[in-house]
Phi, psi and omega in degrees: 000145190277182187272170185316292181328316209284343221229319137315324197282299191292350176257332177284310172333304174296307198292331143329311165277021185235328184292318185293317205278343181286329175281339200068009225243119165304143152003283218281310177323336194258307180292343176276322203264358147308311195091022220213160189271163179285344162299314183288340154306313187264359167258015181230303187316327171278015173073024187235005170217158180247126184283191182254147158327325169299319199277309183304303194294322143321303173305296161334288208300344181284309183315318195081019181283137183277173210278355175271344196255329155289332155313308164318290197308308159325312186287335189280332170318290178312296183281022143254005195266294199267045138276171204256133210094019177340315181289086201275140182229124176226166186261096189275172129347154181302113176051057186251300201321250182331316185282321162320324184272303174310343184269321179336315206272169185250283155240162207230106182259099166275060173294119148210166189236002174228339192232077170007129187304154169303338201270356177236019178275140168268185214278314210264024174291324202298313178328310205267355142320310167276323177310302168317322208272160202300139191033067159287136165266169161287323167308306195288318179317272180326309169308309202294322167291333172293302190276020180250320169302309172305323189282307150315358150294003182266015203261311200289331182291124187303331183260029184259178175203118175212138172276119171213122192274124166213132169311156182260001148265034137293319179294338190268347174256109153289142180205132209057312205198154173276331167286332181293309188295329163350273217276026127329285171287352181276329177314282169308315153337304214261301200295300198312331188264012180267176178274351163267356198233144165251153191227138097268168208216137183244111163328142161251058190232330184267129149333169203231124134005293193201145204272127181280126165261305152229165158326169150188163165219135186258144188238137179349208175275028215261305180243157124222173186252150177224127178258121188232184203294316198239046172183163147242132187234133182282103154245149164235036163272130187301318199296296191298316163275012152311311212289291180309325176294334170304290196286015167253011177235348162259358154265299171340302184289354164259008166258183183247178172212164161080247174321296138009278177294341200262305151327280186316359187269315192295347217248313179313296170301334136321308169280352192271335178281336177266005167288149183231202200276346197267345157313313182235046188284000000 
């Protein structure tokens, strides 16, 4: 039998999936009127995601539920929030955890120090990405890369906002080619310039805050996911996202942005044009 949460979880789910079929309404018909993707519709109807408030309270107006039945719902919200098993540790599909949660969020705080966030990965950094983790196919790969690119439309819709802080030996770990970061860093350019996404980047000319271990990403203030070598674990324990948000706000603040981050991209990127074959020989 599963733990309390895990159990609370599975009663907002049903009760969520009985309200789309009382509406007539399919997955994805709920998830377009939401706003929200349809994996997360259907990982929150199964008891396998906790939305954010934000994310429920769509979902009620896409339903059309009136205000004793958004009340309800709200409360099966709280009581899987104040169950016992705060912590979730889970194994997903290959590079499901982060682009799943991120579509979920309004806004989205990225720190990493070795890899590039998933959401600014082109197709084939993401390959050779998926590829590295422990007992990857070829089938898991692709899929995993088709639905990691697809996810990245969530970068362009105006009413998101994401931040994302990477150290500049991310730009300097490289995989496969002088050419994949090439057309990488062409990547990062274009993403850097829309008006929802913020890019900084911490000089290594500058100190480090605070010595980094791993990655992570904050889902409003609702999740965050922390990525360790062979796994990513989904937590909404208050502590630890206090603890994260502190140190995502103190790397921010050691990076530079906009002109700034934008030059250091450029400066990076150059040397990456003076590489000849004998680089990745």
């Amino acid at each position: 039998m599963g733990s309390e949460r895990q159990e609370r979880m599975k009663v907002l789910g049903a009760r969520l999936r009985a309200l789309r079929a009382e509406a007539g309404l399919s997955g994805a018909a709920l998830a377009q009127g939401a706003g929200v993707g349809q994996p997360t519709v259907s990982k929150v109807e199964n008891g396998r995601m906790v939305p954010s408030s934000d994310v429920l309270e769509r979902l009620a107006r896409a339903l059309l539920l009136d205000e004793a039945t958004s009340r309800e719902v709200r409360d099966l919200l709280t009581a899987v929030e104040s169950a016992s098993d705060r912590t979730a540790v889970t194994t997903p599909p290959l590079g499901l955890t982060v682009d799943d949660a991120v579509r979920s969020a309004q806004l989205v705080r990225s720190f990493q120090c070795v890899v590039l966030p998933a959401m600014l990965q082109s197709a084939e950094y993401a390959r050779h990405v998926f590829s590295s983790a422990p007992n990857a196919t070829p089938e898991a790969v692709g899929s995993a890369v088709a639905a990691r690119v697809e996810r990245q439309s969530v970068l362009y819709e105006p009413q998101r906002e994401s931040v994302f802080v990477i150290t500049e030996a991310v730009l300097r770990t490289w995989p496969g080619t002088p050419d994949l970061m090439l057309a990488q860093f062409d990547r990062l350019l274009a993403v850097e310039s829309l008006t929802t996404v913020r890019l900084g980047i911490v000089p290594w000319r500058r100190p480090m805050p605070v010595m980094p271990r791993h990655g992570f990403t904050l889902c409003d203030q609702e999740a965050v996911v922390i990525e360790t070598f062979d796994r990513e674990r989904v937590t909404v324990d208050s502590g630890e996202l206090a603890t994260y948000e502190e140190e995502f706000e103190r790397f921010k603040g050691a990076a530079v942005f906009g002109v700034e981050a934008r030059e250091l991209l450029l400066r990076v990127m150059k040397e990456f044009q003076g590489l000849g074959p004998a680089a990745h020989s």
